[in-house]
PDB file with SEQRES, HELIX, SHEET and CRYST1 records, atoms N, CA, C and O in Angstrom:
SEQRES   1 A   73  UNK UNK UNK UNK UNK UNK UNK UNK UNK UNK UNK UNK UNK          
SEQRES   2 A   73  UNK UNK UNK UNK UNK UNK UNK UNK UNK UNK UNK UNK UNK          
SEQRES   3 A   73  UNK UNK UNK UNK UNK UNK UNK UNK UNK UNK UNK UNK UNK          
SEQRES   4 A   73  UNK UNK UNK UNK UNK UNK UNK UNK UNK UNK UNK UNK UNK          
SEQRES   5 A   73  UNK UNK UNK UNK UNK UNK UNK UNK UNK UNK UNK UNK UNK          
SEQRES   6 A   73  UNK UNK UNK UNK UNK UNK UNK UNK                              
HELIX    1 AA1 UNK A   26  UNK A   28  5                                   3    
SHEET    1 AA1 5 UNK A  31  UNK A  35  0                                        
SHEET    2 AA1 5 UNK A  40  UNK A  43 -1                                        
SHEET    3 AA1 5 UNK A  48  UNK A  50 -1                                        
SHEET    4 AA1 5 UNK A  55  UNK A  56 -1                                        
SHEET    5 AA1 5 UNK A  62  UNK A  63 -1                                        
CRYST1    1.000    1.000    1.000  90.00  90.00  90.00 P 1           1          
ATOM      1  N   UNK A   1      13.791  13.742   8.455  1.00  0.00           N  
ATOM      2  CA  UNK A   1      12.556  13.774   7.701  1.00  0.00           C  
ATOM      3  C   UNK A   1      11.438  13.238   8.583  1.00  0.00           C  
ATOM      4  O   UNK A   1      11.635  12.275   9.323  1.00  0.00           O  
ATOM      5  N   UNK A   2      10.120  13.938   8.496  1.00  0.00           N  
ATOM      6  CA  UNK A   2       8.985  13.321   9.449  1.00  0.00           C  
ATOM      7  C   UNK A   2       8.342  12.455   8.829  1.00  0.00           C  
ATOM      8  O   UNK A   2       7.379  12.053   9.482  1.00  0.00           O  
ATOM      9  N   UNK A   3       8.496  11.833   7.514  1.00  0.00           N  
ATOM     10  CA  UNK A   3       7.760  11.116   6.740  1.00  0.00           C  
ATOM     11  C   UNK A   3       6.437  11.536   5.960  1.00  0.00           C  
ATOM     12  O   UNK A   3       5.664  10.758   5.402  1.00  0.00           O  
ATOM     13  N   UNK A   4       6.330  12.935   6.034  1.00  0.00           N  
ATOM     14  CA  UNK A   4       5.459  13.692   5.419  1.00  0.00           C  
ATOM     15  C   UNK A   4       6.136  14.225   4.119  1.00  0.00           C  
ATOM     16  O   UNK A   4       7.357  14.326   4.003  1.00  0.00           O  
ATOM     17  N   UNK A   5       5.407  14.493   3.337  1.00  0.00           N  
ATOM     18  CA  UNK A   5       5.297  15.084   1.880  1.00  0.00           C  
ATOM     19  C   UNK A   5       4.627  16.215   1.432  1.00  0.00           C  
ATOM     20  O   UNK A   5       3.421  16.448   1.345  1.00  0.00           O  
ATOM     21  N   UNK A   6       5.968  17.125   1.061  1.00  0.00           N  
ATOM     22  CA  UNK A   6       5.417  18.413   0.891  1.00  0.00           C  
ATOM     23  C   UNK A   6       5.447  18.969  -1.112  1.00  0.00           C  
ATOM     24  O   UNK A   6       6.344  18.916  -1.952  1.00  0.00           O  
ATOM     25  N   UNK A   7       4.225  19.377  -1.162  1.00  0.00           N  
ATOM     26  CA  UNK A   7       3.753  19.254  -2.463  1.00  0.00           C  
ATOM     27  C   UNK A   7       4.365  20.605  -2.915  1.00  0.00           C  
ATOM     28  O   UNK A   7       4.332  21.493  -2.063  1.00  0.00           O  
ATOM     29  N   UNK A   8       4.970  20.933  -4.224  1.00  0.00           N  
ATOM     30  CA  UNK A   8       5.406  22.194  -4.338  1.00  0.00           C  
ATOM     31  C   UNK A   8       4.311  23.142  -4.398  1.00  0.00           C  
ATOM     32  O   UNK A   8       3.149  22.768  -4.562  1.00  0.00           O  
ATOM     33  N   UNK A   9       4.752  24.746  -4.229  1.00  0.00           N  
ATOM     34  CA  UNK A   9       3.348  25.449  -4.564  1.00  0.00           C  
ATOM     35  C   UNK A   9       2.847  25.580  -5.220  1.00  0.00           C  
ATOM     36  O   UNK A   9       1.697  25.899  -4.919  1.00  0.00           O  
ATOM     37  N   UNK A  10       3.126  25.490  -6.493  1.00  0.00           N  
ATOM     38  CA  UNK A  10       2.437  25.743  -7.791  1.00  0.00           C  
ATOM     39  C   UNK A  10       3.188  24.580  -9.104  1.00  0.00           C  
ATOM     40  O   UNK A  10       4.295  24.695  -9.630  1.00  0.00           O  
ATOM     41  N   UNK A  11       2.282  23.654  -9.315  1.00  0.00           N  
ATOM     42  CA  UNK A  11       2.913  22.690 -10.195  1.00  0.00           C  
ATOM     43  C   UNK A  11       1.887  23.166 -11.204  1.00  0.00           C  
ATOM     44  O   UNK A  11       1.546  22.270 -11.976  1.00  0.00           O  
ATOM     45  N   UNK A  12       1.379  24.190 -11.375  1.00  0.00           N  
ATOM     46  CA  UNK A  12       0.864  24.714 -12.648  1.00  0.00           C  
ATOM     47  C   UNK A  12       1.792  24.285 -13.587  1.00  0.00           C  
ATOM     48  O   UNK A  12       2.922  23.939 -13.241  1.00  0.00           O  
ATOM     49  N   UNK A  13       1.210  24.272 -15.398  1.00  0.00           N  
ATOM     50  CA  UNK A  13       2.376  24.197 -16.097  1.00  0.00           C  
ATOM     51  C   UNK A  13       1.591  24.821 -17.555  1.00  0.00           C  
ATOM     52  O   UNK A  13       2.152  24.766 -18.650  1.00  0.00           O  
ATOM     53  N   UNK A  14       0.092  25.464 -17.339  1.00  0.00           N  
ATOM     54  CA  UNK A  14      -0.748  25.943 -18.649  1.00  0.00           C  
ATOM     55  C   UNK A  14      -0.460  27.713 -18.307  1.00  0.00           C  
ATOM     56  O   UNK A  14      -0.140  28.204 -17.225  1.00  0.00           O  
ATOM     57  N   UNK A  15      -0.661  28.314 -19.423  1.00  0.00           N  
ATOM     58  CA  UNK A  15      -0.047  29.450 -19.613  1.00  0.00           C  
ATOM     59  C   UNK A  15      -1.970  30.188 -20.021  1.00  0.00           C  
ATOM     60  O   UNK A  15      -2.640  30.009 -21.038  1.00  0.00           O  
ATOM     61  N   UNK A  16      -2.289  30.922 -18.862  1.00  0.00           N  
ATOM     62  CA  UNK A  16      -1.300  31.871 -17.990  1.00  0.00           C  
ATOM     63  C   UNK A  16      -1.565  30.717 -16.760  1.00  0.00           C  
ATOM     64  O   UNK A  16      -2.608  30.085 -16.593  1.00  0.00           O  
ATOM     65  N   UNK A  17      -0.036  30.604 -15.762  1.00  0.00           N  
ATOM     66  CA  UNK A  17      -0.119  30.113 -15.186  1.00  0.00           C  
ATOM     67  C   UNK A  17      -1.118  31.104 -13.871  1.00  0.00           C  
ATOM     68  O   UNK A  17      -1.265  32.307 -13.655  1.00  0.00           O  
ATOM     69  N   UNK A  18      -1.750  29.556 -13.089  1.00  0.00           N  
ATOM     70  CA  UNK A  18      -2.672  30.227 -12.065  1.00  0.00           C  
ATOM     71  C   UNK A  18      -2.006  30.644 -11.016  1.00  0.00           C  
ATOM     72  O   UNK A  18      -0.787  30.747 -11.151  1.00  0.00           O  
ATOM     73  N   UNK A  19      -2.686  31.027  -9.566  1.00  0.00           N  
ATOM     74  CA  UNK A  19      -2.131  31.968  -9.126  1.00  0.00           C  
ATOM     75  C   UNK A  19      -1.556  30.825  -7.931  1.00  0.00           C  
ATOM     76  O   UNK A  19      -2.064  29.736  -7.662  1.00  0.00           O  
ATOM     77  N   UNK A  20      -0.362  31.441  -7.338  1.00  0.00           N  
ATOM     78  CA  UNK A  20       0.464  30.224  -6.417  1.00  0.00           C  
ATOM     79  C   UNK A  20      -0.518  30.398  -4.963  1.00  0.00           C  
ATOM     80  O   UNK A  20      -1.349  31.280  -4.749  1.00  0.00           O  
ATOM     81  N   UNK A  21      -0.159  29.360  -4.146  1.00  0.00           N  
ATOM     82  CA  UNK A  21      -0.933  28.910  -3.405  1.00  0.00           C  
ATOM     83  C   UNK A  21      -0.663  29.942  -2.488  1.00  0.00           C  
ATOM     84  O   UNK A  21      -1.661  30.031  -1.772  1.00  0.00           O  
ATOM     85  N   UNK A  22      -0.004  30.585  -2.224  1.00  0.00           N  
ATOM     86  CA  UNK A  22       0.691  31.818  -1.328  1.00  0.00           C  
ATOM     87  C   UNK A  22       0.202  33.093  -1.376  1.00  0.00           C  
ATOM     88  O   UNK A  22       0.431  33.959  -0.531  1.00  0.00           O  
ATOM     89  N   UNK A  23      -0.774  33.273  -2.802  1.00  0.00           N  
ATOM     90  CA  UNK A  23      -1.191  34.313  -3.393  1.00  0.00           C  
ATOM     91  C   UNK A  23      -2.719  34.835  -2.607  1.00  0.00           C  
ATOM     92  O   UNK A  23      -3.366  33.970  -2.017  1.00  0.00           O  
ATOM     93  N   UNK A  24      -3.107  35.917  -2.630  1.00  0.00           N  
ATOM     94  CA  UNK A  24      -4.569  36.048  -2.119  1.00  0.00           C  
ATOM     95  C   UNK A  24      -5.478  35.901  -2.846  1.00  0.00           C  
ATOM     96  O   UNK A  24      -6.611  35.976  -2.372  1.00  0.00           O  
ATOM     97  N   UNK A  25      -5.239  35.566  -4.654  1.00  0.00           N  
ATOM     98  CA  UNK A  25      -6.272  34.877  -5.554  1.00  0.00           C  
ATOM     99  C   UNK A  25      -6.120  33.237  -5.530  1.00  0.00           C  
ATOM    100  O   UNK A  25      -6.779  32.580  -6.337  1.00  0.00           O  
ATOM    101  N   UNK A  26      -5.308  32.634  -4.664  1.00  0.00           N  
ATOM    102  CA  UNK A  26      -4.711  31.261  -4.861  1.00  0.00           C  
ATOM    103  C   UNK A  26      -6.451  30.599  -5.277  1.00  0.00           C  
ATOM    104  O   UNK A  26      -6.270  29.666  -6.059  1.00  0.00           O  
ATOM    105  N   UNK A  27      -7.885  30.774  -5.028  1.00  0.00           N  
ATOM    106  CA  UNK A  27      -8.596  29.880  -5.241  1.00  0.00           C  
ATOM    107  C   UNK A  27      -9.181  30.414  -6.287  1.00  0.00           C  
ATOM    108  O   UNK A  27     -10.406  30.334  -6.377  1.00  0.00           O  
ATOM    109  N   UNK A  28      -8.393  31.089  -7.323  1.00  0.00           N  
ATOM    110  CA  UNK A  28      -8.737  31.154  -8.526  1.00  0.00           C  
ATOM    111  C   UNK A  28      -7.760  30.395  -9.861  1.00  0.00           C  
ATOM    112  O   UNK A  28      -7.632  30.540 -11.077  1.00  0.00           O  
ATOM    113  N   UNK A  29      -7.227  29.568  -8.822  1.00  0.00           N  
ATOM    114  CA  UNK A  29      -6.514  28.582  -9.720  1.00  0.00           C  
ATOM    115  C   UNK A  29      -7.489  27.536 -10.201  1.00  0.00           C  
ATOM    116  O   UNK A  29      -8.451  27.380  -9.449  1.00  0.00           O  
ATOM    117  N   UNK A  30      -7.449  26.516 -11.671  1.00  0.00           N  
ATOM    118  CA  UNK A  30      -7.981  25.714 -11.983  1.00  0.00           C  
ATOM    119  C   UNK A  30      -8.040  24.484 -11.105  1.00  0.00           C  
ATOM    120  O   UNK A  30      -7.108  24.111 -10.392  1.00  0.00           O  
ATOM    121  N   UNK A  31      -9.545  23.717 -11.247  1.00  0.00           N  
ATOM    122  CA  UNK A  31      -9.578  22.815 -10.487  1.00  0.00           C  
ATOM    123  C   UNK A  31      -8.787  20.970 -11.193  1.00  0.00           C  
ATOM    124  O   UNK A  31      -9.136  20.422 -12.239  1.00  0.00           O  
ATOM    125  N   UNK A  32      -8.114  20.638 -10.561  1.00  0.00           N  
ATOM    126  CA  UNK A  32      -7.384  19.309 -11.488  1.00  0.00           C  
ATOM    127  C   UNK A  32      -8.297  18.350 -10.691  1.00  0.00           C  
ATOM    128  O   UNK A  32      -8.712  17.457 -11.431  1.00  0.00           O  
ATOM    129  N   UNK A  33      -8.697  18.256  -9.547  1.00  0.00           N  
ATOM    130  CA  UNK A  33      -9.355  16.486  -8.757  1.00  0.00           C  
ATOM    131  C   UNK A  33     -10.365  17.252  -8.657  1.00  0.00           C  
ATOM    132  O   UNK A  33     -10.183  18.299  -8.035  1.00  0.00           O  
ATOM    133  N   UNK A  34     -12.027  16.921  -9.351  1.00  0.00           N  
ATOM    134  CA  UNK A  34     -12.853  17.750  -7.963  1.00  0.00           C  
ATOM    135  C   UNK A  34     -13.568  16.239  -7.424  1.00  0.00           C  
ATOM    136  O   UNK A  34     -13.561  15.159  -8.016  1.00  0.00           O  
ATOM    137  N   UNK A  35     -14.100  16.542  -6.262  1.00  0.00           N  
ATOM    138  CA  UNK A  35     -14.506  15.366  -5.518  1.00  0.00           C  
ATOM    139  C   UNK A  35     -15.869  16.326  -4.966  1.00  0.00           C  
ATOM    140  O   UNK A  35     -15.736  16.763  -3.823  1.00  0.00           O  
ATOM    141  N   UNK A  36     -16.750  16.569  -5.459  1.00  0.00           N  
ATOM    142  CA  UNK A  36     -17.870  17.617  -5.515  1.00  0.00           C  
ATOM    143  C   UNK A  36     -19.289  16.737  -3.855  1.00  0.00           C  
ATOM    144  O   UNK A  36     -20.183  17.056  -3.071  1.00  0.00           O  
ATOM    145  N   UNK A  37     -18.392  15.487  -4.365  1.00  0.00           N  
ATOM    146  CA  UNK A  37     -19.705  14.360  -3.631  1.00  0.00           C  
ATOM    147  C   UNK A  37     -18.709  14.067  -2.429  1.00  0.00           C  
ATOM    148  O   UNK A  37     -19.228  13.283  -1.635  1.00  0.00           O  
ATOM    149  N   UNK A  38     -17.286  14.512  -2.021  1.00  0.00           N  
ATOM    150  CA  UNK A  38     -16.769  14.341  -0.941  1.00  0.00           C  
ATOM    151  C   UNK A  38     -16.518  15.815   0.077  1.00  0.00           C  
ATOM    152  O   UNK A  38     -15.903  15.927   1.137  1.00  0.00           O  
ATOM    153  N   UNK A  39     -17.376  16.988  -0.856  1.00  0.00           N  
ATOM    154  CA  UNK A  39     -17.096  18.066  -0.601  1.00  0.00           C  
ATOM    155  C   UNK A  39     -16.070  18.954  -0.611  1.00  0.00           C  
ATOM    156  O   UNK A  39     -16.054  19.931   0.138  1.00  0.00           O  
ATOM    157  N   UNK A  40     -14.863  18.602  -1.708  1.00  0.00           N  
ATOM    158  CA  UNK A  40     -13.142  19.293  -1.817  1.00  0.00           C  
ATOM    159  C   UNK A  40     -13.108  19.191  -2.954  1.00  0.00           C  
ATOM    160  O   UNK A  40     -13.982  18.697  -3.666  1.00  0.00           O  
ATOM    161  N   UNK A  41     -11.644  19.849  -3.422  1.00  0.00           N  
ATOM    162  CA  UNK A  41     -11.241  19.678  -5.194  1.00  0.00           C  
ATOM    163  C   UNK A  41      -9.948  20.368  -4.513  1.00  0.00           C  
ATOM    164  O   UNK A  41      -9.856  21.275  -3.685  1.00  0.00           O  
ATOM    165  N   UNK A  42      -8.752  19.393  -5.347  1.00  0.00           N  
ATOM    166  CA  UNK A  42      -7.655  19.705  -5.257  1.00  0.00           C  
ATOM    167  C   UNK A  42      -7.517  21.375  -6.396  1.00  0.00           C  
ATOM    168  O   UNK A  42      -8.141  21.189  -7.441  1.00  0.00           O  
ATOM    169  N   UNK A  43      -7.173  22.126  -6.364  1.00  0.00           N  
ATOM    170  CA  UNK A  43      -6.584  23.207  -7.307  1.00  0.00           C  
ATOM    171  C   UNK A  43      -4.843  22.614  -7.777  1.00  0.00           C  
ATOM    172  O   UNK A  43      -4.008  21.735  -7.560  1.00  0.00           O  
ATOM    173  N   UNK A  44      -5.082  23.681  -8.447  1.00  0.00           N  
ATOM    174  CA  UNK A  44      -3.374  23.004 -10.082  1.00  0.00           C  
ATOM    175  C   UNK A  44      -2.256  23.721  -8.777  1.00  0.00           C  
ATOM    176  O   UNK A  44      -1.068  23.455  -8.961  1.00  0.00           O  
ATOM    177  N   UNK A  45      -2.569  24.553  -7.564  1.00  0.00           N  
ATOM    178  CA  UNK A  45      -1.520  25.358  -7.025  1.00  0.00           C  
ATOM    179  C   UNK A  45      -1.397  24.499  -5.927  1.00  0.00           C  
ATOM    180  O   UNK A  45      -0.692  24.778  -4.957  1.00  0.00           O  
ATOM    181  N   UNK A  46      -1.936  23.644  -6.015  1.00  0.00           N  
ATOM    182  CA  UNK A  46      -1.597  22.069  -4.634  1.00  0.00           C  
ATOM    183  C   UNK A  46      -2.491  22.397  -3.423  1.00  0.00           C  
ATOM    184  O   UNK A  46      -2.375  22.006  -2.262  1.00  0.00           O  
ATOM    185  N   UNK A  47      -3.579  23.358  -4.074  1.00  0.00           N  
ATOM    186  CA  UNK A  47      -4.614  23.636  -2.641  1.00  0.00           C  
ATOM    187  C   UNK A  47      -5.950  22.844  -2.569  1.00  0.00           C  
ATOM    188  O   UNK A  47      -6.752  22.547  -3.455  1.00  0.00           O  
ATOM    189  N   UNK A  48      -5.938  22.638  -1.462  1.00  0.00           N  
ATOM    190  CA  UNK A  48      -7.181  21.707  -1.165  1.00  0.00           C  
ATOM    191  C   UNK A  48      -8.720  22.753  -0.553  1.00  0.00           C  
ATOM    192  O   UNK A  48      -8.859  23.130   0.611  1.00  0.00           O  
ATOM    193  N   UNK A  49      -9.430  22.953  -1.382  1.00  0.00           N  
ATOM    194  CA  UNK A  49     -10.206  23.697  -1.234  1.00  0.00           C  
ATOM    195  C   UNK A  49     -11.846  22.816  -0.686  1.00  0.00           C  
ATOM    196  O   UNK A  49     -12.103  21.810  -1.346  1.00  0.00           O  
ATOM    197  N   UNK A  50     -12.568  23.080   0.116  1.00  0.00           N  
ATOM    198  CA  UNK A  50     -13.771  22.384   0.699  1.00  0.00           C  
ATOM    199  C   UNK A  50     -14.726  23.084   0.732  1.00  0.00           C  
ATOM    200  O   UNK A  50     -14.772  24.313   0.778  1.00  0.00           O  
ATOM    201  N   UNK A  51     -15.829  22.079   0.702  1.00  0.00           N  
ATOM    202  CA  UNK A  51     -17.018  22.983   0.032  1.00  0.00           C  
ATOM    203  C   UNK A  51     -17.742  24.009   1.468  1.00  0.00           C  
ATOM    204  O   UNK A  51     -18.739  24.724   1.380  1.00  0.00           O  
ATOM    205  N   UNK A  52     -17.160  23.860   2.316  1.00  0.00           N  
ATOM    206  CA  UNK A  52     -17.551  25.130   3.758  1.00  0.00           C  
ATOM    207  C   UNK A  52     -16.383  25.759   3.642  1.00  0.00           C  
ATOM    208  O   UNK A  52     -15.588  25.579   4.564  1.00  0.00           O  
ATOM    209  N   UNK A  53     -16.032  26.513   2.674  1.00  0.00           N  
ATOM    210  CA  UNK A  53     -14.891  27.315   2.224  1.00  0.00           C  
ATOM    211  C   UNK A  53     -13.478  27.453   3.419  1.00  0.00           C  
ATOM    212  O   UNK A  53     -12.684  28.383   3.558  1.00  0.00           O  
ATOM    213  N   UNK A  54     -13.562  26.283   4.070  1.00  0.00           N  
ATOM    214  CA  UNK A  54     -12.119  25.855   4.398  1.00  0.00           C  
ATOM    215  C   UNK A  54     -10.488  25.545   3.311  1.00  0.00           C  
ATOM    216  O   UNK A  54     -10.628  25.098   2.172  1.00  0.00           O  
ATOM    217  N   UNK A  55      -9.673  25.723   3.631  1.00  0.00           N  
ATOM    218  CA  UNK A  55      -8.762  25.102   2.605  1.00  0.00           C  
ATOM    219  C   UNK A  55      -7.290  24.524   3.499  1.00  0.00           C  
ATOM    220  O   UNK A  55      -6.633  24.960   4.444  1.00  0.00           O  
ATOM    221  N   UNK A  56      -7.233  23.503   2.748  1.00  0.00           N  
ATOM    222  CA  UNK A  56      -5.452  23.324   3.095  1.00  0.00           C  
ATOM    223  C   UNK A  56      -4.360  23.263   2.354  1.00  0.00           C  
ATOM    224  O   UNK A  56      -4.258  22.671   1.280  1.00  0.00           O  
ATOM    225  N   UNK A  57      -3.502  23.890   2.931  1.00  0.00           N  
ATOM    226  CA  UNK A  57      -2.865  24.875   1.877  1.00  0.00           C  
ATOM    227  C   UNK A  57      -1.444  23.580   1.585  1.00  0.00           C  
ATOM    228  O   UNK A  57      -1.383  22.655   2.394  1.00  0.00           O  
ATOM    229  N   UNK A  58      -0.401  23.632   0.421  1.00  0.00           N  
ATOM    230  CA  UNK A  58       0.227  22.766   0.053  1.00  0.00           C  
ATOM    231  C   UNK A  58       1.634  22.128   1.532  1.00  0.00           C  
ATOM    232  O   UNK A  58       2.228  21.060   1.683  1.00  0.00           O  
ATOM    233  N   UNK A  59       1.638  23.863   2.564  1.00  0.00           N  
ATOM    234  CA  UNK A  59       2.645  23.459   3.151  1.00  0.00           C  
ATOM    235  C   UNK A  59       2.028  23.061   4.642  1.00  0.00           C  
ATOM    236  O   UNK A  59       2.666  23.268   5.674  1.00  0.00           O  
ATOM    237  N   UNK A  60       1.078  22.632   4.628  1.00  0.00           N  
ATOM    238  CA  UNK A  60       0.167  21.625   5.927  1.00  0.00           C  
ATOM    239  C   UNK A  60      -0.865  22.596   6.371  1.00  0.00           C  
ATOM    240  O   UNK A  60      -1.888  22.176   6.913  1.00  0.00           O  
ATOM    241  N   UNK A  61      -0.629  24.136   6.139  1.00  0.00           N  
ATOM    242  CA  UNK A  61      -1.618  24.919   7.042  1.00  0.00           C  
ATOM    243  C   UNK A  61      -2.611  24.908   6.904  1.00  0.00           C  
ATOM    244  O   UNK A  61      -2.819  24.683   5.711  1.00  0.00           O  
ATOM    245  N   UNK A  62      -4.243  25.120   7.879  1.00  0.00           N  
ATOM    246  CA  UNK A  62      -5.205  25.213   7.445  1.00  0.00           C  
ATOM    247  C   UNK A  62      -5.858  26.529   7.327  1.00  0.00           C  
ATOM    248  O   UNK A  62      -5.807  27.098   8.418  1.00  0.00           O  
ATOM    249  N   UNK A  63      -6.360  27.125   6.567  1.00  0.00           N  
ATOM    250  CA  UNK A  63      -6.978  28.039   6.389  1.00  0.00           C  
ATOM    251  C   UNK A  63      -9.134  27.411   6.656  1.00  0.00           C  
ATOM    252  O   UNK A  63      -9.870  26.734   5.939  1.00  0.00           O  
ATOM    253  N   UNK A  64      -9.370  28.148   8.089  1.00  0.00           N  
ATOM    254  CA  UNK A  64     -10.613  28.080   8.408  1.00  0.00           C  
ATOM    255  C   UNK A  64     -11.644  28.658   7.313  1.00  0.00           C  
ATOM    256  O   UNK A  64     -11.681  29.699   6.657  1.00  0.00           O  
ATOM    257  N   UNK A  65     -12.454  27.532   7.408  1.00  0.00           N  
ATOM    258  CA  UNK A  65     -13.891  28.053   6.803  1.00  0.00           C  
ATOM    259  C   UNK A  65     -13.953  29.826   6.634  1.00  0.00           C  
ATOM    260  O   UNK A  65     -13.657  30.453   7.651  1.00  0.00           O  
ATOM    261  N   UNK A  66     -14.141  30.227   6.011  1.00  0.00           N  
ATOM    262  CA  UNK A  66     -14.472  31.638   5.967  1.00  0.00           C  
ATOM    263  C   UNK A  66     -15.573  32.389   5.210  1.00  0.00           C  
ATOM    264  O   UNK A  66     -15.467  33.569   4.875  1.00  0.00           O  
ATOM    265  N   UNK A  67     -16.668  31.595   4.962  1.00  0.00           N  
ATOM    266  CA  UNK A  67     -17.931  31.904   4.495  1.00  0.00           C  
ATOM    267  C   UNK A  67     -18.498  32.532   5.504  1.00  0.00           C  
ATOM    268  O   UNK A  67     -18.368  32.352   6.715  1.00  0.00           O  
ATOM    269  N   UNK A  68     -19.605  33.834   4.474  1.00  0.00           N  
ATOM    270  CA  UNK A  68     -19.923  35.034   5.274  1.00  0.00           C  
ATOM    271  C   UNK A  68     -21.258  34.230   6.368  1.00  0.00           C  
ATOM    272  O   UNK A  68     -21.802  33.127   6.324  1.00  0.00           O  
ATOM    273  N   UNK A  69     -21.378  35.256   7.157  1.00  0.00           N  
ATOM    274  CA  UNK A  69     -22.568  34.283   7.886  1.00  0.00           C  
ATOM    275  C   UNK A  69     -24.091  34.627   7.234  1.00  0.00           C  
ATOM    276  O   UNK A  69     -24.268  35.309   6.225  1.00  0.00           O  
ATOM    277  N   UNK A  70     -24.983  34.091   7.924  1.00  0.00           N  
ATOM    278  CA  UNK A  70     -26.380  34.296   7.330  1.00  0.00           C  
ATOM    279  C   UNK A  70     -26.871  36.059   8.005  1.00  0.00           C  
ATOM    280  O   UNK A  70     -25.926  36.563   8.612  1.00  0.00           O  
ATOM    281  N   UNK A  71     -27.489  36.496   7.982  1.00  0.00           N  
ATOM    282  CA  UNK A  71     -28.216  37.646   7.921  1.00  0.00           C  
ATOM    283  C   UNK A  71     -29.576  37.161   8.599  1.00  0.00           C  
ATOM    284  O   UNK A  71     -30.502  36.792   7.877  1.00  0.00           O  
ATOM    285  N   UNK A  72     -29.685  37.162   9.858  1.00  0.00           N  
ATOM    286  CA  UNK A  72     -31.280  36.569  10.361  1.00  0.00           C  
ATOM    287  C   UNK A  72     -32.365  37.741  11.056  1.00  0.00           C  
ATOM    288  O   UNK A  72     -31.887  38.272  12.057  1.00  0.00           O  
ATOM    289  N   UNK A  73     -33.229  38.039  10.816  1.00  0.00           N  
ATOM    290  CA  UNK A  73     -33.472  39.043  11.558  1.00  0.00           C  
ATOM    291  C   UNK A  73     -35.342  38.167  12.666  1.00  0.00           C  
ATOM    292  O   UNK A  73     -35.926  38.837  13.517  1.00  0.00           O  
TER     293      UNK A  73                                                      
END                                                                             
């Protein structure tokens, strides 16, 4: 064991359950922590979502920022 803790994917438990963290709607799961003033909110599917649309996902990976860019002319 590395002494890390791995969160299951989906500890949803409200019907309809949201979508698992594995899913390509995963950030349309409900928000359970939001921390709006630290810039994140945990989701019910164990995803850590940030407000520069980064996320980390329940099994350590990060999924990069992926907000569209600006349009400058």
């Amino acid at each position: 064991m590395n002494g890390t803790t791995r969160l299951p994917d989906s500890p949803c438990t409200h019907t309809p359950r949201c979508p698992s963290a594995s899913s390509p709607a995963a950030e349309a799961a409900r928000v359970v922590a939001g921390h709006p003033e630290q810039g994140w909110s945990l989701l019910c599917n164990a995803v850590v979502v940030f407000d520069d649309t980064g996320e980390l996902l329940p099994d350590g990976r990060v999924i990069a920022p992926h907000r569209p860019f600006a349009i400058t002319t």
